[in-house]
C-alpha positions in Angstrom: 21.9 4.2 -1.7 22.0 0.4 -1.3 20.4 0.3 2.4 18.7 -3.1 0.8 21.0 -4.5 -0.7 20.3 -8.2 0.2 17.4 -7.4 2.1 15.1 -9.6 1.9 11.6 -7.8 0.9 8.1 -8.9 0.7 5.4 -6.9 -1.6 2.1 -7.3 -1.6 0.2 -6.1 -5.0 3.5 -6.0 -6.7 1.7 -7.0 -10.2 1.2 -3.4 -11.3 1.2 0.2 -9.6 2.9 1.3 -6.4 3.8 -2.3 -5.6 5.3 -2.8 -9.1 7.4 0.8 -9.3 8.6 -0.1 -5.9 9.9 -3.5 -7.1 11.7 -1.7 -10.2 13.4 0.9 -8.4 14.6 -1.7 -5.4 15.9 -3.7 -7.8 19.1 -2.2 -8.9 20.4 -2.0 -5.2 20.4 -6.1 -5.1 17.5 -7.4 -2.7 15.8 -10.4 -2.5 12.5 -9.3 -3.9 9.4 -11.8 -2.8 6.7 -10.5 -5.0 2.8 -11.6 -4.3 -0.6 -10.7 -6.4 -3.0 -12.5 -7.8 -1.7 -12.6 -11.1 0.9 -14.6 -11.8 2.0 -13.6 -16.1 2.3 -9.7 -14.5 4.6 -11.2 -11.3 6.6 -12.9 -14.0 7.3 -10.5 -16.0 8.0 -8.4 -13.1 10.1 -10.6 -11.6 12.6 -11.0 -15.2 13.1 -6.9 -15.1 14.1 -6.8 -11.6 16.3 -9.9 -12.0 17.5 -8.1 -15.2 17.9 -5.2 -13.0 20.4 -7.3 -9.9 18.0 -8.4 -7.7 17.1 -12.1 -6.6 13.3 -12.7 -7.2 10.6 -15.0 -5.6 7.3 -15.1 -7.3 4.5 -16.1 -4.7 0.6 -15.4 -6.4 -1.9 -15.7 -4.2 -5.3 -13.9 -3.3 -4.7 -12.2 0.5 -8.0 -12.2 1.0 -7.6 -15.1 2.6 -6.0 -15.9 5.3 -4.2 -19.1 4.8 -2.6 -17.1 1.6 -1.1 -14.8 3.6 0.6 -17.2 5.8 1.8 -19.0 2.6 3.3 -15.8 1.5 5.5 -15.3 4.8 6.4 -19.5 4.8 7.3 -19.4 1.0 9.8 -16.4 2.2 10.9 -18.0 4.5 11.8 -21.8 2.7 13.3 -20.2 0.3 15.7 -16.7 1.5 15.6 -18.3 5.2 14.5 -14.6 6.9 12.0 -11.7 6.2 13.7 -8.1 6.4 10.9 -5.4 5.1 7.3 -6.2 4.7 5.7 -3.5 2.1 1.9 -4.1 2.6 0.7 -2.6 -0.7 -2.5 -4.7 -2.2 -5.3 -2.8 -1.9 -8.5 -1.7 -4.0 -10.7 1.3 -4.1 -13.9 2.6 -4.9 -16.3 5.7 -6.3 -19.6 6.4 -5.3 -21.6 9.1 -2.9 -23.1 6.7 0.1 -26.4 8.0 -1.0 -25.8 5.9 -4.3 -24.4 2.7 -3.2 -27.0 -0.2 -3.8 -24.3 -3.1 -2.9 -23.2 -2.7 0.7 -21.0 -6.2 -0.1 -19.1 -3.3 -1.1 -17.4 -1.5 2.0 -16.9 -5.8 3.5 -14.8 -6.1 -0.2 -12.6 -2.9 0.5 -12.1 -3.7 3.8 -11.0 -7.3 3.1 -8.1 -6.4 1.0 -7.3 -2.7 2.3 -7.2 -3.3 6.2 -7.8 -7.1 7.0 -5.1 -8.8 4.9 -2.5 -6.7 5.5 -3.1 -7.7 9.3 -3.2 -11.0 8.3 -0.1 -10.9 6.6 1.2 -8.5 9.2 0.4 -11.1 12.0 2.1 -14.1 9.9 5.3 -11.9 9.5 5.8 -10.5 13.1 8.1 -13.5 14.6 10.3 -13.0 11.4 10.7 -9.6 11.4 11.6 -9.7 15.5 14.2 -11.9 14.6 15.7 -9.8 11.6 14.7 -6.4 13.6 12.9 -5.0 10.6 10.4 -2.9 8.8 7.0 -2.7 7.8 5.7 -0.5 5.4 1.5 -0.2 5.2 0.8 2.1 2.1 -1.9 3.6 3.6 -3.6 6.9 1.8 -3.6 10.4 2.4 -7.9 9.5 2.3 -6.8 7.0 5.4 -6.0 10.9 7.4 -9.2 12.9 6.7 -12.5 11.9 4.9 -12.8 12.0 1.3 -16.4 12.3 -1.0 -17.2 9.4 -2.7 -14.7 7.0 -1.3 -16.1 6.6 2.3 -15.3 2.7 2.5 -12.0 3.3 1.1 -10.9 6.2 3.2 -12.5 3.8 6.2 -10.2 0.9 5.2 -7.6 3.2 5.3 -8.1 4.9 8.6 -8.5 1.4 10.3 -5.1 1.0 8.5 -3.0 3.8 10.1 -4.9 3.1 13.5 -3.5 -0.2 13.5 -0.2 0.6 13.0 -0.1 3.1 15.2 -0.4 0.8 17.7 1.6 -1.4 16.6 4.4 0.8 16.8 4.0 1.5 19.9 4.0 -1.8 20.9 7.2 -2.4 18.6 8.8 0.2 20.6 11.5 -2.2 22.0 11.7 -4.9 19.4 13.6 -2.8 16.8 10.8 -3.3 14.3 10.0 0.2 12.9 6.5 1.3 10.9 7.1 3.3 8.1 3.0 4.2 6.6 3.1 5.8 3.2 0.3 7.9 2.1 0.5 9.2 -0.9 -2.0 11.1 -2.8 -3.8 10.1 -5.9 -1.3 8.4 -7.7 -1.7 7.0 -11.3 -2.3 3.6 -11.6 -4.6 0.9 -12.0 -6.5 0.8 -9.2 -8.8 3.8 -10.3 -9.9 1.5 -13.1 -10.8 -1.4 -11.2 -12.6 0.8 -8.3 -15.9 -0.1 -7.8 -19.1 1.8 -8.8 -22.3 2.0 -6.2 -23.4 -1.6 -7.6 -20.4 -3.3 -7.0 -19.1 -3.3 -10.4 -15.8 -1.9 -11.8 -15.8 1.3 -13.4 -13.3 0.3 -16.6 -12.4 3.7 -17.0 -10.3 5.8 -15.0 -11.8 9.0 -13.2 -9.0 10.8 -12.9 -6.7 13.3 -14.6 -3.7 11.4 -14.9 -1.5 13.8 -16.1 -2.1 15.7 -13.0 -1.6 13.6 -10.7 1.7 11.5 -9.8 3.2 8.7 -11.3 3.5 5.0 -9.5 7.6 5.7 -10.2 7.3 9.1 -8.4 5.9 7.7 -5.3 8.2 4.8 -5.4 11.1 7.2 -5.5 10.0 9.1 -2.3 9.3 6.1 -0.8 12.7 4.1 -0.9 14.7 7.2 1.2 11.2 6.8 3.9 11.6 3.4 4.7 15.8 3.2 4.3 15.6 5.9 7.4 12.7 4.1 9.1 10.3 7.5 9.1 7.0 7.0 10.8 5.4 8.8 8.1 5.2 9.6 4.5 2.9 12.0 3.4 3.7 12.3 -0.3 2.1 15.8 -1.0 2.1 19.1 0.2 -1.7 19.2 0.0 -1.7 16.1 2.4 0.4 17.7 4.9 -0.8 21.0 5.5 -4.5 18.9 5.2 -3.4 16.5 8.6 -3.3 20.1 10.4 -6.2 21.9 9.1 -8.0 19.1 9.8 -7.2 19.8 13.6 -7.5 23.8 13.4 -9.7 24.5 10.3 -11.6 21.2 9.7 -14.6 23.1 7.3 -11.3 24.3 5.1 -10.3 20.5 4.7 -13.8 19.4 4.0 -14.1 22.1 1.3 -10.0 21.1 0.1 -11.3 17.5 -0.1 -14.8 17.9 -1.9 -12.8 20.6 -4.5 -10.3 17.5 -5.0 -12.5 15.3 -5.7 -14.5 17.7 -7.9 -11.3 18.3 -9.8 -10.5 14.8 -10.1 -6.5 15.6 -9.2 
């Protein structure tokens, strides 16, 4: 496949995760990566493998949280590879804790900040450019963005504003040739799980998961690549997740109870 070859792409939280597994396995069809996160010794490195690897690379740090970032991001893409082909809108952050045991509601304004308001910032900045090139944009949203989740009600709020936004978008796209591709994947290993906040606002350090039961960043990149090459409105990157979008119409106790037993499970 080498749909991207010299496409120019833009991903957000490209440092380490999704964002970075993405970048690796793009890399050896020849695009013109833009890479943006806040740290800039993880974009650099990223940046030498995937350069390594045949692709052109722009480094672009930045925080998204604010605004004038984000349209830095698109202008630096555009000085420098003259157009913006695929917008992957990956930065995000998460957290873990019952609503009954949050103590710093600063907490759902953080998540929402990065998870649903910079990626329309960034979104909005991008638009004219990807008219022009007739594009795509790709919102990693979460499986937790199509039905509630325990414990992670400002992220799975973050992530429903998400997919509601696009939605619209796309519809309002419908003539422009710019498609919406919104992953979703389930819980995926990386390091966001780490750095999820706790009911005071702080990170947890330690991962509550069962990683080796869940899927690897690289394993969700690879579904993702074919998704977005055939412009798909959806990727839903787990069986549970797809047959969970329908009981939640027809049998939404059984999705409550598949949710809480996830959780509960920690995979």
């Amino acid at each position: 496949m080498s749909e991207f070859a010299g496409n120019v792409v833009v991903v957000t939280g490209a440092s380490e995760g999704i964002g970075r597994a993405l970048c690796e396995a793009l890399a050896p069809q020849g695009p013109k990566l833009v890479l943006s996160a806040r740290n800039e010794e993880r974009l650099e490195a990223l940046a030498a493998t995937c350069r390594a690897a045949g692709a052109e690379v722009l480094v672009v740090p930045g925080d998204l949280t604010h605004e004038e970032a984000c349209r830095s991001l698109v202008a630096a893409t555009i000085a420098h590879f003259g157009r913006l082909d695929t917008l992957v809108a990956n930065a995000g952050r998460t957290m873990w804790a019952r609503v009954d045991e949050i103590e710093d509601l600063a907490i759902f304004r953080e998540v929402m900040e990065l998870n649903y308001f910079s990626v329309v910032n960034v979104t909005m900045a991008a638009l004219p450019h990807l008219k022009a090139s007739r594009g795509r944009i790709v919102p990693v949203a979460s499986v937790a963005g199509l039905t509630g989740v325990p414990s992670r009600s400002g992220y799975c709020a973050s992530k429903h504003a998400l997919i509601g936004f696009f939605d619209s978008l796309r519809i309002e796209l419908g003539d422009s040739g710019v498609t919406v591709t919104t992953i979703c994947p389930d819980f995926v290993v990386t390091e966001i799980h780490r750095r999820a906040l706790d009911g005071k606002g702080r990170p947890l350090g330690v991962t509550p998961m069962q990683e080796s039961r869940i899927m690897t960043a690289a394993q969700c990149a690879e579904l993702m690549i074919p998704a977005m090459a055939q412009r798909k409105r959806m990727l839903i990157t787990s069986r549970r997740g797809k047959l969970g979008r329908f009981l939640k119409i027809f049998a939404p106790g059984l999705i409550d109870r598949i949710a809480a037993k996830a959780i509960a499970d920690r995979k």
